[in-house]
C-alpha positions, -999 to +999 in steps of 0.1 A: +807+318-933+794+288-949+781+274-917+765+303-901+746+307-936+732+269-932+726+277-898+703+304-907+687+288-936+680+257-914+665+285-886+643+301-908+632+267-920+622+259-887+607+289-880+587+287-914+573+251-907+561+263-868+542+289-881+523+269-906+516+246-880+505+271-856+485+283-877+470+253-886+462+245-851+446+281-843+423+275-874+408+241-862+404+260-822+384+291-841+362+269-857+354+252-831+349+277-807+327+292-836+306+258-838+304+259-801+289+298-797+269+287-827+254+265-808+252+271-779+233+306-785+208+289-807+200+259-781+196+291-753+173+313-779+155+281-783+145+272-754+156+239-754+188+250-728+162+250-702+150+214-706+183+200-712+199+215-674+165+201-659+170+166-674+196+138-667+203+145-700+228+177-690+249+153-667+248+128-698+264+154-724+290+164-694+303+123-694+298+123-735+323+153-733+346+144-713+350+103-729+358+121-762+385+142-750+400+112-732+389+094-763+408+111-782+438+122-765+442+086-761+439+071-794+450+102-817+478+079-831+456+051-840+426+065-854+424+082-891+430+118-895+389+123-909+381+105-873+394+127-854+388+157-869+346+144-865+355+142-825+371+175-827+336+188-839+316+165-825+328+174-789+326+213-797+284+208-804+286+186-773+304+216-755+277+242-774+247+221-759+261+224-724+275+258-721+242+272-733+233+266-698+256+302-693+226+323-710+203+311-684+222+323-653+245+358-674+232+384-693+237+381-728+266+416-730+283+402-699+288+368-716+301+388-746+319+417-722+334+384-705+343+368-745+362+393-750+381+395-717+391+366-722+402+363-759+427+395-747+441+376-720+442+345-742+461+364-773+488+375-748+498+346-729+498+325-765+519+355-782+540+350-746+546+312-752+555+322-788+581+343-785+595+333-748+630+313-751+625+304-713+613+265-715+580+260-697+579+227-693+587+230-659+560+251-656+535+226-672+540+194-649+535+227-620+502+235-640+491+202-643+491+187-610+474+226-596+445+217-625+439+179-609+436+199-576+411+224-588+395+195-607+393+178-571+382+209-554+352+212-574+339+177-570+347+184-533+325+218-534+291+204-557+286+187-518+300+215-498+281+243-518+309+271-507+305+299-520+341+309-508+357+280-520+343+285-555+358+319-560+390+304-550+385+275-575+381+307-602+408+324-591+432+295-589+416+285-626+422+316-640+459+316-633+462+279-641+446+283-676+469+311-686+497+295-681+488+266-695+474+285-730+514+299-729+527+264-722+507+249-747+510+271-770+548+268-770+548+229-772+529+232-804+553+254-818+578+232-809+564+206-830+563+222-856+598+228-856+608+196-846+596+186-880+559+174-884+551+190-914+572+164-927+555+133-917+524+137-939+493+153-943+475+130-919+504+132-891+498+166-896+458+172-896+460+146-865+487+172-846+466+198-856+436+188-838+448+174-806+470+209-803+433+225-812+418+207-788+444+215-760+441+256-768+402+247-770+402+238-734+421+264-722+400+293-739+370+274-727+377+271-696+394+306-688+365+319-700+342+302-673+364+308-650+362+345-657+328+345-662+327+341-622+339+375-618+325+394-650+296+379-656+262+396-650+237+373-633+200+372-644+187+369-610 
C-alpha cells in the first residue's frame, strides 16, 4: 500500500514538473513567433520587404539565420542562460525580416487563413506527442534523415526550377514537420520529467529555449510548407 502511494506521489511529481516545463517552453515559442509576425508585417507594410528580397542582403539574413540556430544548438551548454535567450530573439527578428518576403507573393487573409491551418494542425500533433505512451524516437532518427532529404531536394530544385518537384518537397514537408512537432514535443516533456526543473534556473531557461526553438522551427516551417497549398498568390 505504502509503495503504490510513493509510486503515485513520485508520478504526479513527474507529471507536475513536465508541465511546468512545457509550459515554459510554449511561452518562449509564442513570443517568438509573436516578435516574428511583428515584424515581419511591419517590414512588408513598410516597404522595406521589397528592397531587402532585391538585395544580397535577403541571402545574407538567410546565412545569419541559419549560423544562430547552429550557433546555438551547438553551444547551449556553454553559453549563459541571458545569451541565449538574446539568440532566441535575435533569430526570430532575423526570421521576421525574411519571411516578410510571404506578403509580397500571398494575400494578406490567405497568409492568415493559412496561420491558422496551421496552428490547428500544430495543436494536435503536440497534444498527440503529449499524451501518446508509444516512444517516438524511432520515429525521430526516420524524420530526421526524410528532413536532410527535403533540405537536399530544395537546393537540388533552386537550379532545376520544378514546379512538380516543389509540391512534392511541400508535401513531404508537411508530413515531416508534424511528426516532428509530436516527436519534439514529447522529448521536451520527457525532460521535464527526467528532472530539469531541478538543475537550476539557468539549466532551466537554457532547456527552455533550445526546446522553443525546436517547436519554433517546426511551426515555421509547416506553415511554409502549407502555405504552398493555401496560400493565395498576388499575381
Amino acid at each position: 500500500m505504502y509503495e503504490n502511494t510513493r509510486q503515485i506521489t513520485i508520478t504526479q511529481a513527474r507529471q507536475e514538473a513536465s508541465s511546468i516545463f512545457l509550459a515554459k517552453v510554449f511561452n518562449w515559442m509564442a513570443m517568438g513567433l509573436g516578435l516574428t509576425g511583428i515584424i515581419a508585417y511591419l517590414t512588408a507594410s513598410s516597404g522595406l520587404a521589397r528592397a531587402i528580397v532585391a538585395s544580397p542582403l535577403f541571402m545574407i539574413l538567410l546565412f545569419a539565420e541559419l549560423g544562430l540556430v547552429f550557433f546555438l544548438s551547438a553551444r547551449i551548454d556553454k553559453i549563459q542562460a541571458s545569451t541565449a535567450a538574446g539568440l532566441f530573439i535575435g533569430y526570430a527578428v532575423l526570421n521576421g525580416l525574411t519571411l516578410s518576403a510571404i506578403f509580397l507573393a500571398y494575400t494578406s487573409s490567405s497568409i492568415a487563413g493559412t496561420f491558422f491551418i496551421t496552428a490547428g494542425m500544430f495543436g494536435a500533433m503536440a497534444l498527440y506527442g503529449m499524451v501518446t505512451k508509444r516512444d517516438l524516437s524511432g520515429l525521430g532518427s526516420f524524420l530526421f534523415m526524410g528532413l536532410i532529404g527535403i533540405v537536399i531536394a530544395s537546393v537540388v530544385n533552386i537550379f532545376l526550377g520544378s514546379s512538380g518537384l516543389g509540391w512534392m518537397i511541400s508535401v513531404l514537408g508537411v508530413f515531416i514537420f508534424t511528426g516532428l512537432t509530436a516527436y519534439d514535443v514529447q522529448k521536451i516533456k520527457t525532460m521535464g520529467e527526467e528532472g530539469i526543473l531541478e538543475q537550476g534556473e539557468a539549466a532551466v531557461r537554457k532547456g527552455s529555449i533550445i526546446g522553443a526553438l525546436a517547436l519554433y522551427l517546426d511551426f515555421i516551417n509547416l506553415f511554409l510548407m502549407l502555405l504552398r497549398f493555401f496560400g493565395g498568390s498576388r499575381d
